[in-house]
C-alpha positions, 0 to 999 in steps of 0.5 A: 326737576325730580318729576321728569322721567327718563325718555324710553323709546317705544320700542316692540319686541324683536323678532326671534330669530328662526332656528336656521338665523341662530344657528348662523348666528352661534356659527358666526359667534363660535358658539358652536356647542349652541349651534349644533343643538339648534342643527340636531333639533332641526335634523331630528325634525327633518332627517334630509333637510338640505338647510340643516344638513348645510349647516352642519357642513358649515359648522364642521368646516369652521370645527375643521372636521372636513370629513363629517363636512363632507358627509353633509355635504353630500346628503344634502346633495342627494336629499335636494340636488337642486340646492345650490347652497349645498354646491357652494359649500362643497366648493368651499370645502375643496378650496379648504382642502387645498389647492388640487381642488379648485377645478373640482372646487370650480365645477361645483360653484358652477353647477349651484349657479346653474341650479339658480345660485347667485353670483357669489363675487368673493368665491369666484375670486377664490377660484380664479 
């Protein structure tokens, strides 16, 4: 019958995702000229904020700038040295390197856990 209208599902509108979720997001997506537009808004906001100074280090990483990584890395150690997630990441970073770098590598893994980290199952397996 022509009077039947299609069933729509009654949905709300999604939550928009925060600048860090994006950012994430565009990382994940290879979208990284997005991301390095949310990560810059979000440093001229907070200059030493650990969290976009971590995602920049991720996005230079998958860019391969290991350098420019590193440099995040270690300001986001010296803006905040109890966030383990700027530990991992230098972890991470080391591991990408090579393979003279694990016990340094290892060492910062252990430090984020100390500083109240999660196990992270797929690093340690790397660092064994």
């Amino acid at each position: 019958p022509s009077n039947l209208k299609p069933q729509t599902p009654n949905l709300k509108p999604a939550k928009p995702l925060t600048k860090r979720d994006q950012a994430i997001a565009d990382i994940a997506s290879g979208d990284y000229a997005a991301a390095e537009l949310i990560i810059r808004e979000m440093l001229e906001a907070k200059p030493n904020g650990a969290m976009a100074l971590n995602l920049k280090a991720a996005l230079e990483m998958k860019r391969g700038n290991l350098a420019a990584a590193e440099a995040a890395l270690d300001q986001a150690v010296m803006s905040n040295p109890r966030n383990y997630s700027a530990y991992y990441n230098t972890a991470v970073l080391l591991l990408q390197k090579g393979e003279g770098n694990k016990s340094s590598a290892k060492r910062y893994y252990e430090t984020g856990r100390a500083m109240g980290g999660p196990e992270n199952p797929e690093l340690e397996a790397l660092l064994k």
